[in-house]
TORKOL-4160 file (C-alpha; in steps of 0.2 Angstrom, whole numbers, padded with zeros to 4 digits, m for minus):
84
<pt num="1" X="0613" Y="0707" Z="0477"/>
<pt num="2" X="0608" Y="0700" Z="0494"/>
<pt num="3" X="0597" Y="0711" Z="0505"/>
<pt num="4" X="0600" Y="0708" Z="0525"/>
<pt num="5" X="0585" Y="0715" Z="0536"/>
<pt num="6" X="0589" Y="0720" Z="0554"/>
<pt num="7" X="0580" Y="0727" Z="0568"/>
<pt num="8" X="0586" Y="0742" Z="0575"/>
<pt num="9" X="0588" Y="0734" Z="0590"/>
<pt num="10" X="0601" Y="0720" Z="0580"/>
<pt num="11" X="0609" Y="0735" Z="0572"/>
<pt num="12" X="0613" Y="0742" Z="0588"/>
<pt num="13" X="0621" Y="0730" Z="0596"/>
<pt num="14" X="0630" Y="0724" Z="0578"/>
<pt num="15" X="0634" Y="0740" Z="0568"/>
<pt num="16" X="0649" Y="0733" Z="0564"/>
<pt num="17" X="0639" Y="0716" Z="0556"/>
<pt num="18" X="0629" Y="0729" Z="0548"/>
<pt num="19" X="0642" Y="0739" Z="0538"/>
<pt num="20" X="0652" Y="0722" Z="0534"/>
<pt num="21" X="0635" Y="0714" Z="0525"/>
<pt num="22" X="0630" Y="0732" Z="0516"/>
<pt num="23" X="0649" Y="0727" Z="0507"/>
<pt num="24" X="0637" Y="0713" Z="0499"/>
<pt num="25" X="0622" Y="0723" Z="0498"/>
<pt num="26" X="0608" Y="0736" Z="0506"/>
<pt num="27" X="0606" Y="0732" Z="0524"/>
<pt num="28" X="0586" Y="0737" Z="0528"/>
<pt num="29" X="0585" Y="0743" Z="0546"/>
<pt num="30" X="0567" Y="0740" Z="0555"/>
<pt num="31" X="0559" Y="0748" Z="0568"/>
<pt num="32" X="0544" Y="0738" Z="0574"/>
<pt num="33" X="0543" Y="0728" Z="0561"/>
<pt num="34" X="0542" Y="0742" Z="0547"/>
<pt num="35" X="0557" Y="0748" Z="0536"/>
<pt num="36" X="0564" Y="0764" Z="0542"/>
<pt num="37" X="0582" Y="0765" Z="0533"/>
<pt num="38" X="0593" Y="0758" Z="0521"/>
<pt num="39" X="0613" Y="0756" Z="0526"/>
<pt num="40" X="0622" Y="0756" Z="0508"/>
<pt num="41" X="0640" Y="0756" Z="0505"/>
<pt num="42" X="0649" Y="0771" Z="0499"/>
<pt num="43" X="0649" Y="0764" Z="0481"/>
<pt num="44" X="0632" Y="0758" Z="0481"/>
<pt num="45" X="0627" Y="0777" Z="0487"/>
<pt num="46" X="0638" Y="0785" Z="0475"/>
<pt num="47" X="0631" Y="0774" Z="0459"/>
<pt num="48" X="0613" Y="0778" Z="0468"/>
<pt num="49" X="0618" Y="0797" Z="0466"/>
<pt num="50" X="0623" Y="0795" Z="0447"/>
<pt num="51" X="0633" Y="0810" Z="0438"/>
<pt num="52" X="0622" Y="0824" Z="0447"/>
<pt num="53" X="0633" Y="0839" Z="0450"/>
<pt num="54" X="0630" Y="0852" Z="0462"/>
<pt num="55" X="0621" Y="0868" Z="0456"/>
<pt num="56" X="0634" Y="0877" Z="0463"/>
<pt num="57" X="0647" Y="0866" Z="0450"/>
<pt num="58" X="0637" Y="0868" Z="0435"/>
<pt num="59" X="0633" Y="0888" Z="0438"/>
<pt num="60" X="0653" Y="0891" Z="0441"/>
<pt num="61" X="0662" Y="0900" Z="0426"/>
<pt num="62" X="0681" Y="0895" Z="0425"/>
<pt num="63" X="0685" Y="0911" Z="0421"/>
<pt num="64" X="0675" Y="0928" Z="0421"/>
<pt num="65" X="0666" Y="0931" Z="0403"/>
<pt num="66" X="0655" Y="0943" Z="0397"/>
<pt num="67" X="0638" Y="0933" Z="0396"/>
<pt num="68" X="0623" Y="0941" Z="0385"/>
<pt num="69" X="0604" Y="0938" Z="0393"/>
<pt num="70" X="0590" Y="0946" Z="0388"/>
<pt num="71" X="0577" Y="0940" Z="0395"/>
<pt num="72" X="0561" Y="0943" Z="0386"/>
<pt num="73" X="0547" Y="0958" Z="0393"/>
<pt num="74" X="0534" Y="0950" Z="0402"/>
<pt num="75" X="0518" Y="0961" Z="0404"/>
<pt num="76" X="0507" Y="0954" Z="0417"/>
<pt num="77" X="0487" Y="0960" Z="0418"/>
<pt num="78" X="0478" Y="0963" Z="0432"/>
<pt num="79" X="0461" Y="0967" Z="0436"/>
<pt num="80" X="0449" Y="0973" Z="0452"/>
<pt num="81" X="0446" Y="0956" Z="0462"/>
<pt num="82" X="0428" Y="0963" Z="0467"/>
<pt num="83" X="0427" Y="0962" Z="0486"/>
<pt num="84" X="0424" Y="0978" Z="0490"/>
């Protein structure tokens, strides 16, 4: 997979260049010489990503059940910290 490096200066003036060579591969975007950001395709992104799910997917119930939890009882000590 081909990596193209523009300036942001190039990538300004050819964002349309840019999206066609991020088909092919990553397009690095530089700003005074160092990398600044990566324009990926939506595919690329997507596969980047993996299977994650959202929080809010894999905390939603389908259907309201009754759920047992019970925690266990935590007992936490504390002592004088001295500074008076």
């Amino acid at each position: 997979m081909p990596i193209t490096t523009l300036s942001s200066q190039a990538f300004g003036r050819g964002a349309g260049a840019a999206k066609k060579a991020a088909r092919r591969g990553p397009v690095l975007i530089t700003g005074r010489g160092e990398p600044t950001h990566v324009l990926l395709s939506i595919e690329d992104y997507q596969r980047l990503l993996g299977h994650q799910r959202k929080i809010t997917d894999s905390l939603a119930m389908p259907e309201p059940g009754n759920v047992e939890f019970s925690p266990p009882r935590v007992t936490i000590n504390t002592r004088d910290a001295g500074l008076g």
